[in-house]
C-alpha positions as CSV (number, residue, x, y, z in Angstrom):
1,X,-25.0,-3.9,-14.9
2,X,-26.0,-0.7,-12.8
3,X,-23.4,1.9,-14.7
4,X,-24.9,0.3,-17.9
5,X,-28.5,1.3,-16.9
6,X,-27.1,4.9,-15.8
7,X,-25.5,5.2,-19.1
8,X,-28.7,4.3,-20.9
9,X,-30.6,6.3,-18.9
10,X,-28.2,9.8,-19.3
11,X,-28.6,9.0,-23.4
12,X,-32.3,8.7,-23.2
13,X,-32.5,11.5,-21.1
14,X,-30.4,13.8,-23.9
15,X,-32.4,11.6,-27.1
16,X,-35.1,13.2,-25.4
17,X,-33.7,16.7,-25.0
18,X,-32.5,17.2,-28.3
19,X,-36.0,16.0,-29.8
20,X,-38.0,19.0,-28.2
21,X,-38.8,21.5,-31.0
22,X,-37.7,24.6,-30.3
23,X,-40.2,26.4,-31.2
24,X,-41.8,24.7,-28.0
25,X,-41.8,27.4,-25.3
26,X,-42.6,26.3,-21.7
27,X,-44.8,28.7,-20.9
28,X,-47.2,26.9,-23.2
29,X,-47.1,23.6,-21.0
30,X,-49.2,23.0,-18.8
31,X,-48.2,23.5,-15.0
32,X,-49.7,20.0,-13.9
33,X,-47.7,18.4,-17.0
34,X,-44.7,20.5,-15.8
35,X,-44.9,19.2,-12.0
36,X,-45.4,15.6,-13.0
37,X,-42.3,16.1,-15.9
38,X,-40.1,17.9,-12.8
39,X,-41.0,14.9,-10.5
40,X,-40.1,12.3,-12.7
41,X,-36.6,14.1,-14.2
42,X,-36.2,14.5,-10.3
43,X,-37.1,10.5,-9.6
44,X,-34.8,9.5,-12.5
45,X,-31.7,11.6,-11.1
46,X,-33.0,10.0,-7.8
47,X,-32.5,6.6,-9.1
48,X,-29.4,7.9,-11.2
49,X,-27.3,8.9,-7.9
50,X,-28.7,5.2,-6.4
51,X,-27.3,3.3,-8.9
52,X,-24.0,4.8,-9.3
53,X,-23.4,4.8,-5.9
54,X,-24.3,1.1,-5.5
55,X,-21.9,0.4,-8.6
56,X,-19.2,2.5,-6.3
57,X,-19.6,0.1,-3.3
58,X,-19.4,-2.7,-5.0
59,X,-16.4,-1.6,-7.0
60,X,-14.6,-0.2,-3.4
61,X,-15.6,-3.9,-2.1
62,X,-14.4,-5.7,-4.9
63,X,-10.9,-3.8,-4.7
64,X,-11.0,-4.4,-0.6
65,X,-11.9,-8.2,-0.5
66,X,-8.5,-8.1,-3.1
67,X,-6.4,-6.6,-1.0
68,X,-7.6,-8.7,2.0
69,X,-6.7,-12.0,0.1
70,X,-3.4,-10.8,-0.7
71,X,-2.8,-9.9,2.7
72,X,-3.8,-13.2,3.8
73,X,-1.8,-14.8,1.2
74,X,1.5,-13.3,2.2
75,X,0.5,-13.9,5.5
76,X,0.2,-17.5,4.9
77,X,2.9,-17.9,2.7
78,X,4.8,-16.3,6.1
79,X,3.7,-18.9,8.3
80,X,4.8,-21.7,5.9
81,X,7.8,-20.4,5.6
82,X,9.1,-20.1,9.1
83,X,7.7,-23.6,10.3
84,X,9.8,-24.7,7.0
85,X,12.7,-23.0,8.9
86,X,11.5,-24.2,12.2
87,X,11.9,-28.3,10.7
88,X,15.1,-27.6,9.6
89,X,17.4,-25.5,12.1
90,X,15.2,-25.3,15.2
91,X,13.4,-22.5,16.9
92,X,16.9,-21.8,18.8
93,X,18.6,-21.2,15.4
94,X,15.9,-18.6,14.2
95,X,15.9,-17.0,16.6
96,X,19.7,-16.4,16.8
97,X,19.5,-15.7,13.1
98,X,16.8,-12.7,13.8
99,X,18.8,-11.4,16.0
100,X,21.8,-11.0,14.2
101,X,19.7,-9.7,11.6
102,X,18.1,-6.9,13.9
103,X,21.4,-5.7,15.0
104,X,22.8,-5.6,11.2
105,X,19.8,-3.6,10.5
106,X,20.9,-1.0,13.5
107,X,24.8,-1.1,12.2
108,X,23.7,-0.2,8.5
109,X,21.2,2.3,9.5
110,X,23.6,4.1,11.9
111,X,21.7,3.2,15.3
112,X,25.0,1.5,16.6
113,X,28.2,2.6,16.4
114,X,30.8,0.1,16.0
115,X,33.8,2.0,15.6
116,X,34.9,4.7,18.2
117,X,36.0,8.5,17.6
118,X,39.4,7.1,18.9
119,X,40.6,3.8,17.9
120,X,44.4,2.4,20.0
121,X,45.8,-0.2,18.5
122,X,48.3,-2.3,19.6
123,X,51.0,-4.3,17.6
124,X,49.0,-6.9,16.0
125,X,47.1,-6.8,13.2
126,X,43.2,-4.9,12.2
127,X,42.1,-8.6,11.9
128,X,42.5,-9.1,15.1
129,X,40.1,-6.9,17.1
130,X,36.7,-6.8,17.3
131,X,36.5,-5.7,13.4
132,X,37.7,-9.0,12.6
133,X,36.0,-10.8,14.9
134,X,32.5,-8.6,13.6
135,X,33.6,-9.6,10.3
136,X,33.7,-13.2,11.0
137,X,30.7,-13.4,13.0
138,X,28.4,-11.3,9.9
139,X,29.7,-12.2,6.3
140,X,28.8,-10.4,3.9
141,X,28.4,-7.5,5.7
142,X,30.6,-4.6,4.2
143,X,32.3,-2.8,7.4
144,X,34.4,-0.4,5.2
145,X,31.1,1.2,3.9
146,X,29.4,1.3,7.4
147,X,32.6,3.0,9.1
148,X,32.4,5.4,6.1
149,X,28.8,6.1,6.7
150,X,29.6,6.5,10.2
151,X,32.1,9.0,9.4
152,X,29.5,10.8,7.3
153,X,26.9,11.1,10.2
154,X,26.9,14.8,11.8
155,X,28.6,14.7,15.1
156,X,25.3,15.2,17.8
């Protein structure tokens, strides 16, 4: 309602403009007429800036209440979700799960090192040291790629 009442006012204001003759030279007007025409061009710019910045707030309100739902959605939809897991495997269980998931996290993003600069191996087979026992206690996670990456990482 406000920017609509700015935008009227700006096309008034340049109806208005564009309807002074131009033969009509301001030293002709008289000053009185001039002050009171300065002081109301002032007073409607005055009331201009107001109303567009009150439009503004409410805009930057509107776009911050949105984001504040949102937030609160996810971080309700959160809550749900882990007393959902909470009923069905237990607190114990989650929290096992987390931390499996924390040290996956470390492995893939190179904070642990899981194989060393010299591996000795004995006469059985790759399956059975700690790869294989890594590999049984994380599926899915893809140890080739990590010791690859691993590789790749500059020696410190």
């Amino acid at each position: 309602m406000a920017i609509h009442y700015v935008q009227e006012v700006s096309v008034f204001k340049k109806q208005n403009l564009n309807n002074v003759p131009p033969a009509q030279n301001l030293n002709n007007v008289p000053p009185a007429q001039k002050k009171a025409e300065m002081i109301t061009l002032a007073e409607g710019n005055a009331e201009s800036k107001a109303l567009e910045g009150a439009g503004e707030g409410k805009r930057l309100k509107a776009i911050g209440d949105g984001e504040a739902s949102k937030i609160a959605a996810i971080g309700e939809a959160t809550a749900q979700d882990y007393n959902k897991q909470q009923e069905a495997i237990g607190e114990e269980a989650i929290k096992q799960i987390k931390i499996v998931e924390l040290i996956a996290a470390a492995i893939q993003e190179g904070k642990i090192k899981i194989v060393p600069d010299v591996l000795v191996t004995g006469g059985g087979s790759a399956g059975d040291g700690l790869m294989g026992q890594l590999s049984r206690l994380l599926p899915g996670v893809d140890f080739t790629a990590l010791v690859n990456k691993q590789a790749a990482l500059p020696k410190a």
